[in-house]
C-alpha positions as CSV (number, residue, x, y, z in Angstrom):
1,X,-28.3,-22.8,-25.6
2,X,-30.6,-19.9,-25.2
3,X,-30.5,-17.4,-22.4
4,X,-33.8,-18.5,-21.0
5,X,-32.5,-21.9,-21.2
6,X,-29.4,-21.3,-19.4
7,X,-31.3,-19.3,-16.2
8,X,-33.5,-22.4,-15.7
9,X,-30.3,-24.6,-15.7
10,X,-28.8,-22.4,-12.9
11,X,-32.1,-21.8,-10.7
12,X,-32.4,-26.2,-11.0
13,X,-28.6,-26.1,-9.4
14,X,-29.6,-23.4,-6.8
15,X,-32.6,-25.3,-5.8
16,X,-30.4,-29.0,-6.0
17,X,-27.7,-26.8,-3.4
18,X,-30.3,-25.4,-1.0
19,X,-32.6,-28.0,-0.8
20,X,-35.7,-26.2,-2.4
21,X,-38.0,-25.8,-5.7
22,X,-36.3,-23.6,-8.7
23,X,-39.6,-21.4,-8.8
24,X,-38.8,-20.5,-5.4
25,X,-35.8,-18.2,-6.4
26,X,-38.5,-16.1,-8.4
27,X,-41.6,-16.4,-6.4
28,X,-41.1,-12.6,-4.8
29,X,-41.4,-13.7,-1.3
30,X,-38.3,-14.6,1.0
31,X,-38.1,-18.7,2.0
32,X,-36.6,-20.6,4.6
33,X,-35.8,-24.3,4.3
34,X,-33.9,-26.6,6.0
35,X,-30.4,-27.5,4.4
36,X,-29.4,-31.3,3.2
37,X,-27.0,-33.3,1.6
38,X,-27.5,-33.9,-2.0
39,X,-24.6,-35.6,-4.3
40,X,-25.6,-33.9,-7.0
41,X,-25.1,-30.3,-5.7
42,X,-21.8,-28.0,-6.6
43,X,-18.7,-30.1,-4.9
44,X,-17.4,-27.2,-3.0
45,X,-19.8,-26.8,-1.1
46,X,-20.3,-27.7,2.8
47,X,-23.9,-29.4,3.3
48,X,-25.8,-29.2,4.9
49,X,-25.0,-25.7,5.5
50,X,-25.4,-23.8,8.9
51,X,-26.7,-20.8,7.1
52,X,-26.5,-19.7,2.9
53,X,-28.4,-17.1,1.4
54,X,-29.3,-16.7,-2.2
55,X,-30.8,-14.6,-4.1
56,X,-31.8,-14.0,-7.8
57,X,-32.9,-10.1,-7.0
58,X,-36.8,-11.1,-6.6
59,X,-36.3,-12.5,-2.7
60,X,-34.1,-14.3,-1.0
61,X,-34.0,-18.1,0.0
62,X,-32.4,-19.0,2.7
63,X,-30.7,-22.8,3.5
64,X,-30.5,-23.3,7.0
65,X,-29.6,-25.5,10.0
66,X,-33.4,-26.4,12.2
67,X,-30.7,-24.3,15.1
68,X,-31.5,-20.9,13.7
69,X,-34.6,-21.5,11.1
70,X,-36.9,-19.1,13.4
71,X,-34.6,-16.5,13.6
72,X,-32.9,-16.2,9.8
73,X,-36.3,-16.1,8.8
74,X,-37.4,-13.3,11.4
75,X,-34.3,-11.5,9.6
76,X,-35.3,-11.5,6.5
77,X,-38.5,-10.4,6.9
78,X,-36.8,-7.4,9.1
79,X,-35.1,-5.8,5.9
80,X,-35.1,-5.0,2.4
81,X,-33.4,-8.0,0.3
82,X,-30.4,-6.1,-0.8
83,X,-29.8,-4.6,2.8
84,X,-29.8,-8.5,4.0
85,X,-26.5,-9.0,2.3
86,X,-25.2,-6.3,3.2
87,X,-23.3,-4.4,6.7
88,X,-24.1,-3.4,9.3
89,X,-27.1,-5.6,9.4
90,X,-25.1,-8.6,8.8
91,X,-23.5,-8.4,12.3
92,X,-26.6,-9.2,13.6
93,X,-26.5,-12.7,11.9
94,X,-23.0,-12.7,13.2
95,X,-24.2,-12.2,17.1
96,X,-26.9,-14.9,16.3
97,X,-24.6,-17.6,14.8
98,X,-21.5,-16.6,17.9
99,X,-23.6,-18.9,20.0
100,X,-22.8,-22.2,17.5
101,X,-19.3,-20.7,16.9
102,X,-20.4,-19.4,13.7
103,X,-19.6,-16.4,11.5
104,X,-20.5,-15.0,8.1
105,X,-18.0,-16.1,5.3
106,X,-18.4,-16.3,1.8
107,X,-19.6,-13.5,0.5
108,X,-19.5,-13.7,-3.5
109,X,-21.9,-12.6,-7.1
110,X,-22.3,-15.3,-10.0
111,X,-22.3,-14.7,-13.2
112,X,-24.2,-16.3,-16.1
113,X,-23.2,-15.9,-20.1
114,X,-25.9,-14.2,-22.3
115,X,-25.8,-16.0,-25.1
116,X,-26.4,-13.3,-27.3
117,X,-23.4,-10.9,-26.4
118,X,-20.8,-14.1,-25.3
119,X,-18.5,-14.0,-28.1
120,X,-14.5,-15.0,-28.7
121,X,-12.7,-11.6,-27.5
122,X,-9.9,-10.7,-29.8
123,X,-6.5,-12.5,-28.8
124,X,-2.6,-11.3,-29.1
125,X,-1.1,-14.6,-28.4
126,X,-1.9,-18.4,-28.8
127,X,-4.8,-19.8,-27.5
128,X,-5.2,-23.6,-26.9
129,X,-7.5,-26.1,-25.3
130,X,-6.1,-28.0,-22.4
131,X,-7.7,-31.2,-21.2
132,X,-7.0,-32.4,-17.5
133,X,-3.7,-34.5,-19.2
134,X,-2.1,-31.4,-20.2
135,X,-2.9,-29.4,-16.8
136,X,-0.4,-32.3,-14.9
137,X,2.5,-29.8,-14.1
138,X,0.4,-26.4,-13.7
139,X,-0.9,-26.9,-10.2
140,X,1.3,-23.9,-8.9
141,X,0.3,-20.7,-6.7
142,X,0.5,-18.4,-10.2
143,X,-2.8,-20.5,-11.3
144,X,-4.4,-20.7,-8.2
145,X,-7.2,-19.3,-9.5
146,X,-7.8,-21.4,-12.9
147,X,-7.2,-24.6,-11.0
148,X,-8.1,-26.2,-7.5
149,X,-5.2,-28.4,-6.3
150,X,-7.7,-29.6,-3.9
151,X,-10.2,-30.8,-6.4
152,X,-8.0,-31.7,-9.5
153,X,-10.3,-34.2,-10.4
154,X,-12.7,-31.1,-11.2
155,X,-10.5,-29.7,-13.7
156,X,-11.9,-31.1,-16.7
157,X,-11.2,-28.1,-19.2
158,X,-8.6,-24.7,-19.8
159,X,-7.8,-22.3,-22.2
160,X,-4.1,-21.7,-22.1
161,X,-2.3,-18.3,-24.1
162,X,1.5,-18.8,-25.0
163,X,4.1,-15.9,-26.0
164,X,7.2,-17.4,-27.2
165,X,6.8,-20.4,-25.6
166,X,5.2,-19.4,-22.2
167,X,2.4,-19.9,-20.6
168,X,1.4,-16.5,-19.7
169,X,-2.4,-16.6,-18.8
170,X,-5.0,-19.6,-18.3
171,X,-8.6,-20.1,-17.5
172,X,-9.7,-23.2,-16.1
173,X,-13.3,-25.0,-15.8
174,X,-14.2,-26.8,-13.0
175,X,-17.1,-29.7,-13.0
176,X,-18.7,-28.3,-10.1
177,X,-21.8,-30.1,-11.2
178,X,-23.6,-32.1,-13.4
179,X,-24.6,-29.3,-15.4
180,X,-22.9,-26.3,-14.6
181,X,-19.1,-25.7,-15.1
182,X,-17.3,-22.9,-13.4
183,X,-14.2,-20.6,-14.6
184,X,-11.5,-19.4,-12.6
185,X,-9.0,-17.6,-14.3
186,X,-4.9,-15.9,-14.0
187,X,-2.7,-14.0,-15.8
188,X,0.7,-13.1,-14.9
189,X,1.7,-9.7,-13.6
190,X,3.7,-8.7,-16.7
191,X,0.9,-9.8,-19.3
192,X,-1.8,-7.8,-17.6
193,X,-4.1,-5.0,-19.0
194,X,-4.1,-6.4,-22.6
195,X,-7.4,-8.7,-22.6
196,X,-5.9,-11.8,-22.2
197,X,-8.1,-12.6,-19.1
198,X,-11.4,-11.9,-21.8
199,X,-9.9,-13.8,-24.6
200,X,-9.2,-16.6,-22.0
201,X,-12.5,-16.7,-20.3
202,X,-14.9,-16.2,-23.7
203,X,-12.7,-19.1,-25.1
204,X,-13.3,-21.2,-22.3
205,X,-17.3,-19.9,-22.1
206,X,-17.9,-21.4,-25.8
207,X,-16.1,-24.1,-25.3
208,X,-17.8,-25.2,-22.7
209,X,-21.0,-25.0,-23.9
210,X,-20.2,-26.5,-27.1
211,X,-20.3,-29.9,-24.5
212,X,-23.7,-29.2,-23.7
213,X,-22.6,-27.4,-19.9
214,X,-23.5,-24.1,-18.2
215,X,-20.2,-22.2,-18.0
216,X,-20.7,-19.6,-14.6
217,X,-17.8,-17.2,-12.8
218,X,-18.4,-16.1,-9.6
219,X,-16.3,-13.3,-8.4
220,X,-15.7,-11.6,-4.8
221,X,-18.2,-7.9,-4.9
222,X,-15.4,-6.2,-4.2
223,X,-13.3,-7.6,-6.8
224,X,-14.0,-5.3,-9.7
225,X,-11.4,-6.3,-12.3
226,X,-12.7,-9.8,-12.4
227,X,-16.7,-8.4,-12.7
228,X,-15.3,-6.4,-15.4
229,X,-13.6,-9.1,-16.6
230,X,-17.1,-11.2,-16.7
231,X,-18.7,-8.4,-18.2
232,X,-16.4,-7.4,-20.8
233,X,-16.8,-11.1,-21.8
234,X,-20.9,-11.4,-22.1
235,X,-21.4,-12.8,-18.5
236,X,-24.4,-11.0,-16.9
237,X,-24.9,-11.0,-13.0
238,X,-27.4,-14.0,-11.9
239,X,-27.3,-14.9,-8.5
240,X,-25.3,-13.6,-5.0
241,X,-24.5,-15.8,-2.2
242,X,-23.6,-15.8,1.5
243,X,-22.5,-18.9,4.0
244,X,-21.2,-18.9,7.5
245,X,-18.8,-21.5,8.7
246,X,-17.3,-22.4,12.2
247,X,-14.8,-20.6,13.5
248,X,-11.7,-23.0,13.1
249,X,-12.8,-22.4,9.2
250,X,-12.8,-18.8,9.1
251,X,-9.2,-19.2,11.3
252,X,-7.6,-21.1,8.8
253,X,-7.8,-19.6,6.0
254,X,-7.3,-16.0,7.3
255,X,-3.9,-17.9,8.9
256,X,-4.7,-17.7,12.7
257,X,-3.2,-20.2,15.0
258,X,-5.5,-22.6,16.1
């Protein structure tokens, strides 16, 4: 699968997720469209979406509820596209969305392989293939990362490396989509630092396209060690994304009392 072939797989998916045309992730001028539901887009996510934001670097499209079309699009028209994804200016999408008992959320960079530089990255241990019968008994917090207990069904593919008979690393992929696969990845504390994560994830990359899918890793921006790790393997960045989500969401998961 080529490079360019790969890119138009991902801007298809974008376009599937925000409810818009691929060309309008390169068309140089920012986009506002109203969010649906689509059964084909990535499973995670919650659509139709109040507010998500994506961009490819050439202009941003942004998937909205009707509630705040006017004024998202007023807001990106105020500022550069990297300073719309960015603070302080962001608070002013959080005093918009206050009013619906929204806030900002997911703030996270994707990653696409380049299919010249994606190669097998040199391995200490044992590396094998694990298929969702052999991933039964590894839904623990160590590989919370490589596998969603909340989607197992998802889990369709892992790369696994064994010292002396021990799972010390994995990297998972999840069937987000039809197309696209994504990889998560964990490696214990006392196995870090020796390009396990690399060998794990470039394993799992080839792999993965050998069955015809888009492998993609999407990392946190201020989670350097797993860009690195994306980079070291032949991932390039491709995409950057923003949500917001009620409240009650955002209290959840940061362990607030409801």
């Amino acid at each position: 699968m080529t490079r360019e072939e790969i890119m138009r797989i991902a801007l298809e998916q974008s376009a599937i997720d925000a409810n818009c045309r691929p060309e309008d992730f390169t068309s140089g001028q920012n986009r506002t469209v109203i969010s649906k539901a689509n059964e084909k887009a990535r499973k995670y996510l919650e659509l139709p979406s109040y507010c998500m934001l994506i961009s490819y670097g050439d202009n941003i499209v942004a998937s909205v509820d009707p509630a705040v079309s006017d004024e998202v699009e007023k807001y990106l028209g105020r500022f550069q596209i990297g300073h719309c994804f960015g603070t302080p200016n962001l608070y002013l999408l959080n005093d918009l969305f206050a009013r619906d008992d929204r806030q900002i959320c997911f703030m996270a960079e994707y990653f696409l392989p380049d299919s010249e530089r994606l190669r097998a990255m040199p391995c200490d241990y044992e590396i094998r293939i694990l298929f969702p019968e052999d991933l039964e008994s590894l839904y623990l917090p160590q590989w919370s990362n490589a596998l969603s207990s909340q989607r197992r069904e998802l889990d369709v593919l892992a790369a696994g490396a064994w010292h002396e008979g021990k799972l010390m690393g994995l990297a998972g992929g999840s069937a987000d989509c039809d197309t696209m696969w994504q990889i998560g990845v964990d490696v214990l504390p006392a196995y870090r630092r020796q390009g396990i994560a690399a060998a794990l994830t470039s394993r799992l990359a080839l792999e993965i396209l050998e069955r015809g899918k888009v492998p993609f890793y999407c990392a946190a921006w201020a989670n350097l060690k797993s860009v690195r790790n994306a980079i070291r393997c032949g991932f390039e960045p491709a995409w950057v994304e923003i949500d917001a989500r009620p409240g009650t969401f955002i209290k959840e998961i940061k362990g607030e009392a409801l």
